[in-house]
N, C-alpha and C positions, 0 to 999 in steps of 0.2 A: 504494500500500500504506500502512495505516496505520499511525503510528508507536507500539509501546506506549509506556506511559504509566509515568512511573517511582517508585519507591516516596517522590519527594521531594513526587509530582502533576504532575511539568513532562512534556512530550515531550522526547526527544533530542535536542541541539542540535547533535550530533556524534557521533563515534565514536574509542576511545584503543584501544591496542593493552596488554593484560595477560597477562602469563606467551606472549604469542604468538598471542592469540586476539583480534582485533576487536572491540569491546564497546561498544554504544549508553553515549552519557554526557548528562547533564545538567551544562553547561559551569559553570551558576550554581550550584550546589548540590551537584558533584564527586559525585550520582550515580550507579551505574555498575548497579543493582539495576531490577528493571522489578516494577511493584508485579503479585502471586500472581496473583489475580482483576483484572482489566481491566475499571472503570466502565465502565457503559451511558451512553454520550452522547446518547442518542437523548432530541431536547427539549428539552436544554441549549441555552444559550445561551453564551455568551462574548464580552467585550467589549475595550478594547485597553485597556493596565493604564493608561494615560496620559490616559483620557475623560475632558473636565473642563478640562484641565489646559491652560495656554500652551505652544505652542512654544517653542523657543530660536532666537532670531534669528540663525540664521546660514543661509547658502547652502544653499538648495534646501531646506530645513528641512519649508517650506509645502508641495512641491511631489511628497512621494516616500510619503502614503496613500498603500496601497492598495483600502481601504474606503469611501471618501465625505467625508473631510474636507481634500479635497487646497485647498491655497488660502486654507482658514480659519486665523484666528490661533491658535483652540483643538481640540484634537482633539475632534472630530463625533462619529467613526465608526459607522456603527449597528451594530447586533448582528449578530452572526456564529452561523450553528449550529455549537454547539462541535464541534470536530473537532481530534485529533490531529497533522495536517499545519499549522494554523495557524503563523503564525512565534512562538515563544516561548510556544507553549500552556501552558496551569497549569490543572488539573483542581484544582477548588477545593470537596468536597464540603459542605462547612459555610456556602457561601457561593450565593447564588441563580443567581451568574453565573459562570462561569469567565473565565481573564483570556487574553489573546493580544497580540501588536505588532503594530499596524498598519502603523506605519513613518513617524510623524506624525514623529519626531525624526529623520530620517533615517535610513541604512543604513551609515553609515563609521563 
């Protein structure tokens, strides 16, 4: 199931409990709103917000892509068709690409 999409642009990186009720959150941006109308992703692209960029030398850093840059010193990753379930998705309409986490920095 896809995750909506929140009025911040991010998917839900979680879920908080309000007045008793369960509520999709966006952890980075606190949230808690799913934007009215839901973009069309279809044709999007989305790439990992970290492409470009060096790893941090530490344990297992190189080794935890899940896109195609497992091993390199810089995040590879190729493009992803955007999608909602991505880890750390951000619907970026002003921007060509949407962004997502691949996991080049690791996962702890």
């Amino acid at each position: 199931m896809d995750k909506k999409i929140m009025e911040c642009g991010c998917a839900p990186q979680g879920t908080t409990r309000i007045d008793g009720v369960d509520v999709d959150i966006c952890i980075t941006h606190m949230c808690t709103e799913p934007m009215e109308k839901q973009p069309d992703l279809t044709g999007r692209t989305a790439r990992c917000a970290y492409f470009g960029r060096t790893k941090p030398q530490r344990r297992y850093a190189n080794d935890e892509c899940n896109y195609g840059c497992r091993g390199n010193p810089v995040c590879q990753c190729g493009e992803q068709p955007s999608d909602s379930n991505l880890a750390f998705f951000k619907y970026k309409p002003d921007s060509p690409q949407d962004t997502f986490y691949c996991g080049c920095h690791g996962w702890d």
